[in-house]
N, C-alpha and C positions, 0 to 999 in steps of 0.2 A: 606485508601488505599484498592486496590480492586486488586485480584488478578481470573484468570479464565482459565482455562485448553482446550485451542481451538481447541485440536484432539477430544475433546469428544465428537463433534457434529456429526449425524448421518450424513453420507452419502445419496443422494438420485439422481433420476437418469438424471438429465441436467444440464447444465449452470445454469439456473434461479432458477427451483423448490431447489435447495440446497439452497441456499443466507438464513444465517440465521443473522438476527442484532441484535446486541451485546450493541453499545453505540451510542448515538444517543443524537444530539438537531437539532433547528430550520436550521443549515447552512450545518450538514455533517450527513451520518451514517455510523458505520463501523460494515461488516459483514464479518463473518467466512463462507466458501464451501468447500464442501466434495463432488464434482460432479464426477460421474462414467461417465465411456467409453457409450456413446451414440449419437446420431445424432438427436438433433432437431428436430421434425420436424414442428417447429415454427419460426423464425424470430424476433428479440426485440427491441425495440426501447425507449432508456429513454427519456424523453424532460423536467424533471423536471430538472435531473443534469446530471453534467460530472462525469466518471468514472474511479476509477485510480485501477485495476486487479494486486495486485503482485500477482505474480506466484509463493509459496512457493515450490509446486511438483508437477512433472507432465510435460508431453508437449504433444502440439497440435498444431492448426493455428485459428487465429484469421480470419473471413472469414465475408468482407464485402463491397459496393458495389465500393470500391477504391481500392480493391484486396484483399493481404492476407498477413499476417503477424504473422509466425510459430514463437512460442515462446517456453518458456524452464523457469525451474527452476532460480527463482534472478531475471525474465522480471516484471519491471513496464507496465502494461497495461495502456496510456492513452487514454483514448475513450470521443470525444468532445458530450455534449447534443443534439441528433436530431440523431444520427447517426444510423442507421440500422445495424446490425449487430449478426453475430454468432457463438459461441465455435463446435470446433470438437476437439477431444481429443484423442491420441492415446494409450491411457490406463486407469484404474480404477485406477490408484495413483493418485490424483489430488486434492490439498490441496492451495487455494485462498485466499488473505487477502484482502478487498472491501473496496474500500473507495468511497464516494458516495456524491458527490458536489454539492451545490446548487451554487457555487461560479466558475465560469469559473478555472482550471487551469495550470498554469503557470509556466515557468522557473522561480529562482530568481531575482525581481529586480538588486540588488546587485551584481549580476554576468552578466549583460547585459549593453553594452553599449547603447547610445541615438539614435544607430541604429538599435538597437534590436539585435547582435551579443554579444553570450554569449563571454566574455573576458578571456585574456590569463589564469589568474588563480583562473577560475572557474574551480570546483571541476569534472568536464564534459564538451565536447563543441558538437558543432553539428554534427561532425561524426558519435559521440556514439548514436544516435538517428536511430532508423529504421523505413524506413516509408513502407505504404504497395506496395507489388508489385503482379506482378501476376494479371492483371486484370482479372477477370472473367467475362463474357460479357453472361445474358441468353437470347434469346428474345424466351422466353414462355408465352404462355395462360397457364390461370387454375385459382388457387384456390390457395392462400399464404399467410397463414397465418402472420400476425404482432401482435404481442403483445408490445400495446404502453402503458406505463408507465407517466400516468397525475397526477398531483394534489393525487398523492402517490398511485393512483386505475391504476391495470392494466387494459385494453381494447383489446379486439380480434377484427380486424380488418381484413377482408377477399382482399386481392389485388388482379385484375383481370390479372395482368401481373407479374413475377419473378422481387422480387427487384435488383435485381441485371444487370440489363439490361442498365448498363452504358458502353459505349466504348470508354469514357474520359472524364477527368478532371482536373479542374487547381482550382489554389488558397490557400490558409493556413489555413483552415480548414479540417483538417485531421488525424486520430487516427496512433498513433506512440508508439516505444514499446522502453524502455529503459532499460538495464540491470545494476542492485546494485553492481554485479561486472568487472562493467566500472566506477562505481563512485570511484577518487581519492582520499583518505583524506586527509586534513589540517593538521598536525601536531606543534607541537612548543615544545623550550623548559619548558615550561607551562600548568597545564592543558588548553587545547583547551575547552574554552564551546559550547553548543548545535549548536548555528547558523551557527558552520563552518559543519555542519553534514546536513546541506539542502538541499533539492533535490527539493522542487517543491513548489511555495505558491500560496493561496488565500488572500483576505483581513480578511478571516473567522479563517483560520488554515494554519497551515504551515507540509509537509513531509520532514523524515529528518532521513535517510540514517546512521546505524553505520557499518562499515567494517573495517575487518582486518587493521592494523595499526600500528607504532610505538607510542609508551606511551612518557610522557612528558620527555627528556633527561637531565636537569637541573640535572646536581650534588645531589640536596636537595628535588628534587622532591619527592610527593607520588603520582603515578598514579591513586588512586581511586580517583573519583569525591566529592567534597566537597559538604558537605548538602545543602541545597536548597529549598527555599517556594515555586517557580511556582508562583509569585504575579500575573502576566498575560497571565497565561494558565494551564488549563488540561493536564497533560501527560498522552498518552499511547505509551509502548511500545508491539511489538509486536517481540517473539523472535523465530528467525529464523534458525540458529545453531551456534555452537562452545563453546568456553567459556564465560560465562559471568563472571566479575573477581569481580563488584559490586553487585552479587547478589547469596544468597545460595540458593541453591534446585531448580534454571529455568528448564523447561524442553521446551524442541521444541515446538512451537504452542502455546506456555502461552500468555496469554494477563495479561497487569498489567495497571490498573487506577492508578494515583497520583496525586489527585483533586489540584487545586490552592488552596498556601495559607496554606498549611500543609507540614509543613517540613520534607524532608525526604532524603534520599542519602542513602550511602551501604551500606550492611546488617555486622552484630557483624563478626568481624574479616575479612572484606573483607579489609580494610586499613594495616592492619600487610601483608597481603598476596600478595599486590600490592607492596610491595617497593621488590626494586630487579627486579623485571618484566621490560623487553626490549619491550614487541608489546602484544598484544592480536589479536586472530582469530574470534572475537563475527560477528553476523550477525546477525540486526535488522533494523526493520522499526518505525520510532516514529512518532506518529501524534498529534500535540499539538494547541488542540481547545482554541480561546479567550473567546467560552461562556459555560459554564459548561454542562457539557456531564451527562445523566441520562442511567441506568441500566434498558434491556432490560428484560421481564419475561424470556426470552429464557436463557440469560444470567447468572439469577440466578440458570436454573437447572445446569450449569456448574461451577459455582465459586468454589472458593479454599475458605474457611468458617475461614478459622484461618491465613488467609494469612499479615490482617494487626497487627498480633501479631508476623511476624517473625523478627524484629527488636530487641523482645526482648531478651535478654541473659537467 
C-alpha cells in the first residue's frame, strides 16, 4: 500500500508545464497540477490519448475550436484524442487530477441502452453533460504555436492560420464537462460495492465517483466496507474533501495505491466508528487499472513513507 501527499507538488506556470505523473502503465497515466493564473501562449494537442481533467480547485474555461466550456471545482474534464485545445484560468488556486487514456472514454456500458441512451437509473443522464458553446471563430494569419503530444514526445508545430477558425460543426466527437456533484448515488440497505460508484470506463480502467450519501440502512448493518483483495485491479483513490469514515489521518489531495491481490479495507477503529452513522459527506475520485500501475520518481519525492504501516494498531 502506497500512500502520497498530492498538494505537495510544486506549482508552475501553465496547463501543461505543471502535469506532473504519479502512476503510470502501458494503458493510463495519472497526474497531479498546480497551474497558476497564466495565458498560454501555446496551443496542445494529445493524439496519444484521451483526457479526463478533474477540477479539484480552481475555475476558468476550457477554450477550444468547438467553443468553450467554463468549468469550476467537482468538473470532470473529458477531452477526446486529436483535440486542440487550451486552459485559461481565473486565478492562482488551481489544483487538477489527470487521467490520461490510451483507451478511448466512455459512459458505462451498463447504464446505456442498445441505443446508446444512458437509462433511467443510471447514476447521471445526458442533461448533466455540458457541451461546448460559445463558438470562437478566428480567421488569422500568423504564427501558432501547437504543441502535439506523439508517441509520449511533445512537438512544436508552427500553424500558419489561428486554430480556431471553425464557424461550424456537427457530429459526436466532442469534449464535454461533467460535474461529481450531479453524480447520484446508488444506495441500499447493504453495503453497496464499488461498481455502483462509476462514472466513466475503458476496456483498460474504469472512474468511479464516491459522493455524499446515505450509508447502508439495514437494521444490522456496519457502514464501513469490508476487507477486500482487489483480485482484478489496482485501486487508487484520490481524495477530494469531507470525511472519509474508512480511513484515519486523509488529508485533501492524498493519493493512495492499493495494488491487487493485497487485502485491505479500513483502518483500526474505523468499524466501531461507522455503526450508528446515517450518510457521510466524502468526495472522491477512484481509478481502478486491470494492469498493475508503477511508481513515478516524481512520486516518490512526495510519498507518505510509513503509510502502509497505518493499519497497524
Amino acid at each position: 500500500m502506497r500512500g502520497f501527499k498530492g498538494f505537495n507538488i510544486n506549482e508552475k506556470l501553465d496547463f501543461l508545464k505543471s502535469r506532473v505523473p504519479i502512476l503510470t502503465n502501458s494503458d493510463v497515466t495519472l497526474h497531479l497540477s498546480n497551474p497558476i493564473n497564466s495565458k498560454a501562449d501555446y496551443f496542445y494537442k494529445n493524439v496519444d490519448a484521451d483526457e479526463v481533467i478533474f477540477v479539484h480547485k480552481g475555475t476558468g474555461v476550457l477554450r477550444t475550436p468547438m467553443g468553450k466550456i467554463e468549468f469550476k471545482s467537482g468538473d470532470y474534464l473529458i477531452i477526446p484524442r486529436g483535440m486542440i485545445y487550451k486552459m485559461d484560468f481565473n486565478d492562482d488556486e488551481n489544483r487538477h487530477f489527470i487521467i490520461e487514456s490510451n483507451h478511448p472514454v466512455y459512459t458505462p456500458k451498463k447504464y446505456r441502452n442498445w441505443f446508446g441512451q444512458l437509462l433511467e437509473h443510471s447514476p447521471y443522464c445526458e442533461r448533466d453533460l455540458r457541451v461546448p458553446s460559445e463558438l470562437e471563430t478566428y480567421d488569422e494569419k500568423g504564427d501558432f504555436l501547437i504543441k502535439i503530444k506523439k508517441e509520449g514526445f511533445l512537438y512544436d508545430y508552427i500553424y500558419g492560420s489561428h486554430p480556431f477558425d471553425v464557424v461550424g460543426w456537427d457530429g459526436y466527437n466532442y469534449p464535454y464537462a461533467f460535474s461529481i456533484h450531479d453524480f447520484e448515488p446508488i444506495t441500499g440497505r447493504i453495503h453497496q460495492p464499488p461498481p455502483v460508484h462509476q462514472t466513466f470506463e475503458t476496456p483498460a480502467f474504469v472512474i468511479c465517483s464516491f459522493c455524499p450519501r446515505l450509508y447502508d440502512y439495514h437494521p444490522e448493518s456496519i457502514p464501513a466496507p469490508y476487507n477486500h483483495s482487489n483480485i482484478d485491479s489496482d485501486e487508487v483513490l484520490y481524495y477530494v474533501d469531507g470525511d472519509f469514515m474508512s480511513r484515519n489521518d486523509v488529508e485533501i489531495g492524498q493519493i493512495t495505491l492499493h495494488p491487487s491481490g493485497i487485502p485491505h479495507g479500513p483502518h483500526p477503529g474505523a468499524y466501531e466508528r461507522s455503526i450508528g452513522k446515517k450518510s457521510t459527506e466524502e468526495l472522491a475520485v477512484m481509478v481502478d487499472t486491470f494492469k498493475p500501475l508503477k511508481v513515478t520518481e516524481q512520486a516518490m519525492n512526495i510519498e507518505i513513507k510509513e503509510y502502509y504501516k497505518s493499519w497497524m494498531h
